[in-house]
ZAKOL-113411 format. One line per field, with one value per residue: residue number from 1; z, x, y of N, C-alpha, C, O, CB in turn; residue in three letters. Coordinates in steps of 0.05 Angstrom, whole numbers. Each point is the difference from the previous one (the first is absolute). Glycine has a CB too. Example, Ala and Ser with C-alpha at 12.3 -4.5 7.8 and 13.67 -1.06 7.14 Angstrom:
REM residues 2
pos	1_2 .
n.up	156_-39 .
n.east	264_31 .
n.north	-114_44 .
ca.up	0_1 .
ca.east	-18_16 .
ca.north	24_24 .
c.up	0_14 .
c.east	18_-15 .
c.north	24_22 .
o.up	13_4 .
o.east	21_10 .
o.north	0_22 .
cb.up	12_-47 .
cb.east	-59_14 .
cb.north	-23_-35 .
code	ALA_SER .
//
This chain:
REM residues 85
pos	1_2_3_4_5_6_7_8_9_10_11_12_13_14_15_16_17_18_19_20_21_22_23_24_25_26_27_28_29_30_31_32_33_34_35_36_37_38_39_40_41_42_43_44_45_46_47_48_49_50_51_52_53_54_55_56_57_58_59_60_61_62_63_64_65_66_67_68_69_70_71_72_73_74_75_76_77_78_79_80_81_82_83_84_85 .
n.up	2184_63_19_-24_30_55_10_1_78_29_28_-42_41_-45_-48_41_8_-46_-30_58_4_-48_41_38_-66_-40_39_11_-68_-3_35_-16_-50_1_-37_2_-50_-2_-15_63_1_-29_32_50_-25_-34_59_17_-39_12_54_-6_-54_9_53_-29_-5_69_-28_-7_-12_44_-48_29_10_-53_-32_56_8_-61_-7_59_-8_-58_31_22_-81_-53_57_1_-45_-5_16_62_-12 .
n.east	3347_15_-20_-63_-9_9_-54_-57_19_-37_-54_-27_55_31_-30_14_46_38_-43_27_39_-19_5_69_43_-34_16_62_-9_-52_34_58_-4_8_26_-58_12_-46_9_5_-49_-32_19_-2_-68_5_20_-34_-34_1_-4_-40_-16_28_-13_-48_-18_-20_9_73_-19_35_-20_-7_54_15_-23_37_50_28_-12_35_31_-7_12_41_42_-5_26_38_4_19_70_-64_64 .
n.north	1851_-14_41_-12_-55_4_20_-43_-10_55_-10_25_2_-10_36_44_-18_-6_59_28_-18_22_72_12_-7_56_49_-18_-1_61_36_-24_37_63_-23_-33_-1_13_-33_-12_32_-46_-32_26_11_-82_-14_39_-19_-63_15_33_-20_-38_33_7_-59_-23_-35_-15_-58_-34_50_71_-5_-12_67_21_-47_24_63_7_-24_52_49_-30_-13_59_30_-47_-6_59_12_37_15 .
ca.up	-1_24_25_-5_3_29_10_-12_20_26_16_-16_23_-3_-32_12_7_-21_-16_6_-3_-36_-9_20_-8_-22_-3_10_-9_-10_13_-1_-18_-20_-35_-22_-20_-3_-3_25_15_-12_5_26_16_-7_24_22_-10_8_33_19_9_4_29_7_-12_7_-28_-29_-8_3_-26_7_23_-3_-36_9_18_-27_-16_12_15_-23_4_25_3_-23_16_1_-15_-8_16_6_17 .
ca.east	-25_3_-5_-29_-7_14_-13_-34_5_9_-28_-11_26_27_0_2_10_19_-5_14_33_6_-13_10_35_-8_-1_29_32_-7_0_35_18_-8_10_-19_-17_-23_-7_0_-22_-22_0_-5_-31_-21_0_-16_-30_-3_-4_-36_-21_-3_-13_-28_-26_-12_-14_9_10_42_20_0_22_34_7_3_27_21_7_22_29_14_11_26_16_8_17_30_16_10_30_-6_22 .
ca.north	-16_-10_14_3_-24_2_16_-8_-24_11_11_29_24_2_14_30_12_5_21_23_6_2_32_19_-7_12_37_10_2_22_33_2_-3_17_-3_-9_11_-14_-33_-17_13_-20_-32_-9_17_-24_-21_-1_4_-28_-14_0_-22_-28_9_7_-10_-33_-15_-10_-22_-7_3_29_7_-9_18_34_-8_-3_27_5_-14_11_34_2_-11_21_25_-10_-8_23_-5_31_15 .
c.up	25_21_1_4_24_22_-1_26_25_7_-13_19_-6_-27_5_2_-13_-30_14_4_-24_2_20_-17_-29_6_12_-16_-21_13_4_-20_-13_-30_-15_-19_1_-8_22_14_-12_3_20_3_-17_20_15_-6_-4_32_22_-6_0_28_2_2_21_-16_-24_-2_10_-26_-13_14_-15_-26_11_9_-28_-24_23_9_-27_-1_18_-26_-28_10_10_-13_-12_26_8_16_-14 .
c.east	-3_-7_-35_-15_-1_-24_-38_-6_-10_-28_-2_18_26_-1_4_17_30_-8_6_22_0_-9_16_35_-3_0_18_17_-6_12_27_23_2_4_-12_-6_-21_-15_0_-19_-24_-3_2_-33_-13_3_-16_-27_-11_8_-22_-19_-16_-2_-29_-27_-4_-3_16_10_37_18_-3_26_25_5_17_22_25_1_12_21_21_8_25_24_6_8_24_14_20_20_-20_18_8 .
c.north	-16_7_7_-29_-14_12_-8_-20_16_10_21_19_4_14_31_8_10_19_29_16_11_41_26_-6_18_36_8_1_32_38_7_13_20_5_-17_7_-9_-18_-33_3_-14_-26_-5_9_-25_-22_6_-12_-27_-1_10_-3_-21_-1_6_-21_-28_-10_-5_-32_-6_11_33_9_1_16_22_-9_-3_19_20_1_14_28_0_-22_18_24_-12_-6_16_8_35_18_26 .
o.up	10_18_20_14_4_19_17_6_15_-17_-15_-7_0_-3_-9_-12_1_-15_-13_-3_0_-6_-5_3_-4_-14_1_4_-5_-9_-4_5_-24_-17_-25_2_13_3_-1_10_16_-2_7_9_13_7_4_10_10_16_16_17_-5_10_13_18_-1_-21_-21_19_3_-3_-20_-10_-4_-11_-9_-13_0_-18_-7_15_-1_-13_-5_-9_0_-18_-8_7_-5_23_-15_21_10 .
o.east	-22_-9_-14_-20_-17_-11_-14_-23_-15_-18_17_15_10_15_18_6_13_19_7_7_-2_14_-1_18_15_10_-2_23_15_10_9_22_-2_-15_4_-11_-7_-24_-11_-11_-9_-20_-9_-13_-17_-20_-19_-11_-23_-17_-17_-17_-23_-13_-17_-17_19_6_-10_10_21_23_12_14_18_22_23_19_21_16_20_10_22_20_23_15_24_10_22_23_23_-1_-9_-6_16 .
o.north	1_-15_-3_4_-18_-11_11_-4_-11_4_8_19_22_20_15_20_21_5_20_23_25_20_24_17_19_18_25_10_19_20_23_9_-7_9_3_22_-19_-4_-21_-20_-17_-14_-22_-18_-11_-13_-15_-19_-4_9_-9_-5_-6_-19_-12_-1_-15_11_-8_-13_13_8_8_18_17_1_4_8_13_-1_13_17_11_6_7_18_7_14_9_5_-8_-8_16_11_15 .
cb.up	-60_-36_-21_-49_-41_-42_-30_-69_-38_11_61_-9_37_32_-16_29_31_38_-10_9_24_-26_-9_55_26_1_-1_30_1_-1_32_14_24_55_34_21_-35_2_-41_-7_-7_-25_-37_12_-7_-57_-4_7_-34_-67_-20_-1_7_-49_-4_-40_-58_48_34_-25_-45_29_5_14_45_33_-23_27_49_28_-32_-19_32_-7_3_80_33_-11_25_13_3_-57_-15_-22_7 .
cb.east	25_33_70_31_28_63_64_27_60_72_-15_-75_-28_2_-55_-30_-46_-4_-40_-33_23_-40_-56_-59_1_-40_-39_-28_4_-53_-52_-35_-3_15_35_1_34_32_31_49_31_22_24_70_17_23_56_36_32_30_69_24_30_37_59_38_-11_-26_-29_6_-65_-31_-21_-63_-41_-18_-73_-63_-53_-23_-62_-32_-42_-43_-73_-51_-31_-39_-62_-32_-55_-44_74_-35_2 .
cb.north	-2_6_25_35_22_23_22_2_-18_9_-21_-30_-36_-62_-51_-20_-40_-54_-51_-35_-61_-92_-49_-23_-80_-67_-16_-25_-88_-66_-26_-48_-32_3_5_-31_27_27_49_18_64_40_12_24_81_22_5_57_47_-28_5_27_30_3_31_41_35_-8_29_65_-4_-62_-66_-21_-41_-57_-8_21_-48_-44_-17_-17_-73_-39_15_-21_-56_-32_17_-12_-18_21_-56_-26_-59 .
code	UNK_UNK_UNK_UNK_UNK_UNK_UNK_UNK_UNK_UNK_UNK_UNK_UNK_UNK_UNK_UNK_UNK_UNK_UNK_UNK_UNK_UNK_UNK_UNK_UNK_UNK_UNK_UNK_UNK_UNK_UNK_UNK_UNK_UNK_UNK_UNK_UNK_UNK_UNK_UNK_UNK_UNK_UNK_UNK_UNK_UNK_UNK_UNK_UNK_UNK_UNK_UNK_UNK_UNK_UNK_UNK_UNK_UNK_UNK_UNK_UNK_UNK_UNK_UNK_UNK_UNK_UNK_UNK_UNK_UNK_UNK_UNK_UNK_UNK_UNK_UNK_UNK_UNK_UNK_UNK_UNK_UNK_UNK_UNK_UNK .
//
């Protein structure tokens, strides 16, 4: 919640730029990984699918942002959390 709340603070540029990192780190782990199941695969492609477009859209609200920014954190951190060895 900190970080979303953190993030509502930062220039619209810097927000960018850290949604692109998140979506270029996101599709490396995707394309990298092949033993994923399909359930990591869904949850990572719902991340993306939020982030971009939280990239795409202009005009959203802080509390737009900070919802998509924290359902996404919630996927990434429910793939990590899982043991993938």
């Amino acid at each position: 919640m900190l970080l979303s709340l953190k993030f509502e603070f930062m220039s619209r540029s810097k927000q960018n730029q850290i949604i692109d990192n998140a979506i270029q780190s996101i599709a490396t782990v995707t394309e990298s990984q092949c033993s994923l199941s399909e359930a990591d695969l869904n949850d990572l492609n719902e991340a993306l699918v939020r982030l971009n477009l939280l990239k795409g859209k202009k005009g959203k609200t802080n509390e737009q942002i900070r919802k998509e920014i924290t359902k996404a954190v919630e996927l990434l951190i429910k793939f990590f959390a899982k043991d993938h060895n």
